[in-house]
N, CA, C and O of each residue as an XYZ file, in Angstrom:
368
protein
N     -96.769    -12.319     84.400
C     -95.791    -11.980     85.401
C     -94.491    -11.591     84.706
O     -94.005    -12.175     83.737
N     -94.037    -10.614     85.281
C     -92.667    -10.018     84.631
C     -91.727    -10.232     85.306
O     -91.800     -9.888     86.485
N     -90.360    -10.952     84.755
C     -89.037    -11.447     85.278
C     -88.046    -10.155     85.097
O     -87.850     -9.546     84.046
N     -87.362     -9.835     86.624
C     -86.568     -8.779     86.580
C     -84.763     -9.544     86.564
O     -84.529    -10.688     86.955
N     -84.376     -9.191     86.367
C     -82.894     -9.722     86.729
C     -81.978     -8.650     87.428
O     -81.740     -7.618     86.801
N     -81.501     -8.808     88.563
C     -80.721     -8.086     89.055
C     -79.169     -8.103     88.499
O     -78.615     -9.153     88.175
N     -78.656     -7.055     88.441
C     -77.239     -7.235     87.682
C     -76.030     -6.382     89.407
O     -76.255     -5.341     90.024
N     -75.260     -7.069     89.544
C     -74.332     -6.633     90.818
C     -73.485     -5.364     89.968
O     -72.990     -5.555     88.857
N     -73.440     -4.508     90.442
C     -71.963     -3.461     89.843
C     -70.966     -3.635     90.507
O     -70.883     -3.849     91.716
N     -69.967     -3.527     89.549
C     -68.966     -4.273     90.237
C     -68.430     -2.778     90.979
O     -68.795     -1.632     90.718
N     -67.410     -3.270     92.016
C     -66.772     -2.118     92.217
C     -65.541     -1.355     91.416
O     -64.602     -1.854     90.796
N     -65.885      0.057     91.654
C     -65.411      1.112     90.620
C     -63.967      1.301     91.752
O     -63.935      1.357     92.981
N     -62.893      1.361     90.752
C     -61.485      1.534     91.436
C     -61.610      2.718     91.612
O     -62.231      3.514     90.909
N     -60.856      2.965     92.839
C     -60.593      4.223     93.202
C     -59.307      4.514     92.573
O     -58.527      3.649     92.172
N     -59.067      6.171     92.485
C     -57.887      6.456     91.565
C     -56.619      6.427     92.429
O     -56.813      5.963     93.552
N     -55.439      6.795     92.174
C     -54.571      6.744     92.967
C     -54.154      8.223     93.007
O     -54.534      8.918     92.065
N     -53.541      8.700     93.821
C     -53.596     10.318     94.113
C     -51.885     10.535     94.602
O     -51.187      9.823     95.324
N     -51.659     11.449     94.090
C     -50.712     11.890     94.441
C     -51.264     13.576     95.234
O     -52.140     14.371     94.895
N     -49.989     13.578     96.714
C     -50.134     14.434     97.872
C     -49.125     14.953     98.434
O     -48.101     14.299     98.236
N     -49.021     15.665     98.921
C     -47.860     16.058    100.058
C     -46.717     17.285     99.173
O     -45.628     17.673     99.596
N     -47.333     17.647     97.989
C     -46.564     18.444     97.396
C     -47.548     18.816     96.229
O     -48.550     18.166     95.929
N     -46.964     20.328     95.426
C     -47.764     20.687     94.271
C     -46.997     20.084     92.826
O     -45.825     19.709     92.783
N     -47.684     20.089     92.001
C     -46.653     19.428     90.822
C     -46.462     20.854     89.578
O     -47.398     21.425     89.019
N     -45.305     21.087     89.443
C     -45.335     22.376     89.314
C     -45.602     22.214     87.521
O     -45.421     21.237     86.795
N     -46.059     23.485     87.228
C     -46.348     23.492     85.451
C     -45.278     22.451     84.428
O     -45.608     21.686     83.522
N     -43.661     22.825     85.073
C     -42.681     22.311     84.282
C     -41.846     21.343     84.783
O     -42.210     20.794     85.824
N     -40.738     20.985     84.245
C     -39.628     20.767     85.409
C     -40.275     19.376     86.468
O     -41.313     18.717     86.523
N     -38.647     19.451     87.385
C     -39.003     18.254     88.575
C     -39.964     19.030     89.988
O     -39.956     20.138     90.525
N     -40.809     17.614     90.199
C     -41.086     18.034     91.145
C     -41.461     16.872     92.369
O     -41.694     15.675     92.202
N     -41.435     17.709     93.745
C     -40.963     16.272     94.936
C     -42.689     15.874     95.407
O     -43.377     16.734     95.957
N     -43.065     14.918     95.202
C     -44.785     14.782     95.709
C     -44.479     13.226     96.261
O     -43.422     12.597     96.200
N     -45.902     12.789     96.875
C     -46.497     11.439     97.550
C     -47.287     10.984     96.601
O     -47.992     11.746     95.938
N     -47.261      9.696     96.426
C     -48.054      8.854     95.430
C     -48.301      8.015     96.063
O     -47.438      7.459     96.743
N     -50.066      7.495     96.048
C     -50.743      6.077     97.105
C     -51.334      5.830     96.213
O     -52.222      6.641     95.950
N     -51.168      4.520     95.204
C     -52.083      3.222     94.098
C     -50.950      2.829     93.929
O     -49.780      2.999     94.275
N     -52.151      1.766     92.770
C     -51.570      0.707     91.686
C     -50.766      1.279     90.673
O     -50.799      2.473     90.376
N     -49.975      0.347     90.093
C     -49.094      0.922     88.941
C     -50.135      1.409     87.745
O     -49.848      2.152     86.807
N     -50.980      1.005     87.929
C     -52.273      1.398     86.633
C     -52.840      2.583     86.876
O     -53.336      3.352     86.052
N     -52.706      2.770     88.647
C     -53.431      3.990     88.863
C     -52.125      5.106     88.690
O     -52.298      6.262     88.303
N     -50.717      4.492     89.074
C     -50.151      5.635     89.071
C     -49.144      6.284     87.320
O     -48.244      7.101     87.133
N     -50.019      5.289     86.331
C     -49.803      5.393     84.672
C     -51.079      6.135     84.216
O     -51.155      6.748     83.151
N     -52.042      6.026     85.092
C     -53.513      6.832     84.633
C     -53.228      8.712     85.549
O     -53.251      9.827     85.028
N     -53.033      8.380     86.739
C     -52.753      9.850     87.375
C     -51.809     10.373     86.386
O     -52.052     11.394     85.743
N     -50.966      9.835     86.284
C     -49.495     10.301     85.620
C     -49.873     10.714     83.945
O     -49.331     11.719     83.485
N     -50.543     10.139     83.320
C     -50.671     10.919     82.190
C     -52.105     12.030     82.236
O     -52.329     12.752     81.265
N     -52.869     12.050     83.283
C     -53.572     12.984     83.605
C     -53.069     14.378     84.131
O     -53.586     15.485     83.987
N     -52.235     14.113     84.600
C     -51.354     15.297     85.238
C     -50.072     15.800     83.767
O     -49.452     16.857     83.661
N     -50.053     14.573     82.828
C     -49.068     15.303     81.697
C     -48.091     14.973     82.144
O     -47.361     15.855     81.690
N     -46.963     13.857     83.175
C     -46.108     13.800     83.190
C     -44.983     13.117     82.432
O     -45.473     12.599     81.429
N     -44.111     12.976     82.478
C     -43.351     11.835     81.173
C     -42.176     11.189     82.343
O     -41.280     10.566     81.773
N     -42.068     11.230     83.575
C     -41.851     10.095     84.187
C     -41.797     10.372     86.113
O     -41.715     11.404     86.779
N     -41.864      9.328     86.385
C     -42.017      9.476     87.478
C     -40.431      8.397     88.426
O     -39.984      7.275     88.188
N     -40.129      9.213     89.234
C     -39.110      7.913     90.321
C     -38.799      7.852     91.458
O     -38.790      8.805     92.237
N     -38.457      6.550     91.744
C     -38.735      6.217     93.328
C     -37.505      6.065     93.865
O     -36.694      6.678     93.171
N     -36.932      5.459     94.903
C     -35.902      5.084     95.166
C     -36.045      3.628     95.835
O     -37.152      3.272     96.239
N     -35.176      2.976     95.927
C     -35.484      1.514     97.010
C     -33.883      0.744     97.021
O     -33.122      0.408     96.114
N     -33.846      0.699     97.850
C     -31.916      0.112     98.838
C     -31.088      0.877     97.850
O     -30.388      0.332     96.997
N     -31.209      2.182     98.016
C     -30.404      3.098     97.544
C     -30.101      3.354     96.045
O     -29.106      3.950     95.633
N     -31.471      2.622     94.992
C     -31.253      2.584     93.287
C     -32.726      3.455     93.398
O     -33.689      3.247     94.135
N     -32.492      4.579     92.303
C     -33.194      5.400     91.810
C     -34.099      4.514     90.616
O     -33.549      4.256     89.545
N     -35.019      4.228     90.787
C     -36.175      3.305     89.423
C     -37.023      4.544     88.821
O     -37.392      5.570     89.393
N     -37.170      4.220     87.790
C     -37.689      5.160     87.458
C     -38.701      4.416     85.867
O     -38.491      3.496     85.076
N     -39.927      5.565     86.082
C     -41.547      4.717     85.298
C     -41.830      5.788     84.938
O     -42.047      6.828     85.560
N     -41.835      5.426     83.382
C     -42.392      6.051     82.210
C     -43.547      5.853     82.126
O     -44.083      4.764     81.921
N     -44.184      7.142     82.311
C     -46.177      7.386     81.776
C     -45.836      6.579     80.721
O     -44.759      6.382     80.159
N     -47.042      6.106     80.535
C     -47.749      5.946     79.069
C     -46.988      4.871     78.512
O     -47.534      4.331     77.549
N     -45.420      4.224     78.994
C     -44.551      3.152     77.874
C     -45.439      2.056     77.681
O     -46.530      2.042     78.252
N     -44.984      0.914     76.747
C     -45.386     -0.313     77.168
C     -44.590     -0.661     78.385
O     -43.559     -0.233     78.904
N     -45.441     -1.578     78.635
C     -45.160     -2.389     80.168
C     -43.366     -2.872     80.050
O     -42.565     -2.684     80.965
N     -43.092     -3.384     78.977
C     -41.739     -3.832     78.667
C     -40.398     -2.775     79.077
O     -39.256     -2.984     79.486
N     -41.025     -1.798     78.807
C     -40.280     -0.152     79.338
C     -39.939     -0.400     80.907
O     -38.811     -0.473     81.394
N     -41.284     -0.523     81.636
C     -41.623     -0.288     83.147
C     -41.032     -1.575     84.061
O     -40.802     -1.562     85.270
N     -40.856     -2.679     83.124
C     -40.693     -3.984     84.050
C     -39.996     -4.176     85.054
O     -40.300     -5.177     85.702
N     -38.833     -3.334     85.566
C     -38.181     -3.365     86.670
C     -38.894     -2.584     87.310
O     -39.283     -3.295     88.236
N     -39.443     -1.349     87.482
C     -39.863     -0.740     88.318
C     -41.377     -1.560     88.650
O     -41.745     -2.062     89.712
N     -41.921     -1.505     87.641
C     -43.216     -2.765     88.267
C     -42.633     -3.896     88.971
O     -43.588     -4.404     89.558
N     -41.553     -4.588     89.240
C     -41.138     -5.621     89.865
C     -40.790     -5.480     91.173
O     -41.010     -6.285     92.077
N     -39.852     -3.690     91.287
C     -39.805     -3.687     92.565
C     -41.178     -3.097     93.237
O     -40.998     -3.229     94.447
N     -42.359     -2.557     93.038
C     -43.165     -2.335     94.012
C     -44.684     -3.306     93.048
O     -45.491     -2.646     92.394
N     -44.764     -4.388     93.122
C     -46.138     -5.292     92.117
C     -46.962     -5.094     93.092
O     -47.889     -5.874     92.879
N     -47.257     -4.275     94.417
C     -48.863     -4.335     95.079
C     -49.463     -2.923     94.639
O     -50.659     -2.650     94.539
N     -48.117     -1.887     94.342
C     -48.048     -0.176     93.801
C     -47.277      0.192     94.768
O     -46.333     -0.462     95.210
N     -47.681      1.355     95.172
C     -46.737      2.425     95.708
C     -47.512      3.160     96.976
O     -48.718      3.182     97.218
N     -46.597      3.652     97.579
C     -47.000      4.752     98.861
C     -45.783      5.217     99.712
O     -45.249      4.827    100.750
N     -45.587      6.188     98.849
C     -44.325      6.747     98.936
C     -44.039      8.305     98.686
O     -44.876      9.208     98.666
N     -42.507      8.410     98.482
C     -42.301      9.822     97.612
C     -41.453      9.474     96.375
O     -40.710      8.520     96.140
N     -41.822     10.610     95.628
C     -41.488     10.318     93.961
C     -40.988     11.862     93.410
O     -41.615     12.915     93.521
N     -39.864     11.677     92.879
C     -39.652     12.962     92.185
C     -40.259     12.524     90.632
O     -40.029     11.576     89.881
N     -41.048     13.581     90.571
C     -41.617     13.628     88.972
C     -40.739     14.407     88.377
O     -39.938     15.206     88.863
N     -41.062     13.963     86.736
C     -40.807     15.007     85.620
C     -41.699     15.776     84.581
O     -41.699     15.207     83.489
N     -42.425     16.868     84.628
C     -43.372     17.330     83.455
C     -42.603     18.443     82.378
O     -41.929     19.466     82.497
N     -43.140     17.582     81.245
C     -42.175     18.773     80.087
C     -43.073     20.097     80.474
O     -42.824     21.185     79.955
């Protein structure tokens, strides 16, 4: 008799997407961002950007693709569930 073992997959994260605008080749640009800060450091260097920012009670935060976390720590503090919002980006 042959023993099978079932293995569960875990679930695969969905990415986080940015919408509501095009992100242009260069330069700033005005878009919607819905994830995690992981998803929006993985979109963000997929798209080539070098930073992204939000606003919240009237202070501009602003999150560097790619830094260490030590870089990002205020802006990870004000939104720790992620984001769903608007963001002016920056792509060189």
């Amino acid at each position: 008799m042959r023993a099978f073992r079932l293995f569960r997959r875990h679930p695969v994260a969905t990415a986080g997407t940015f919408s509501g605008g095009t992100i242009a080749p260069s330069g700033v640009s005005i878009v919607s961002f819905m994830g995690t800060m992981a998803q929006l450091n993985t979109a963000g260097a997929a798209a080539k950007l070098v930073s992204v920012t939000a606003t919240m009670g009237g202070k501009a935060l602003t999150f560097v693709v790619g830094a260490p976390d030590f870089v990002n720590v205020d802006f990870n503090a004000k939104f720790p569930t992620g984001l769903s919002g608007t963001l002016a980006i920056v792509k060189a």
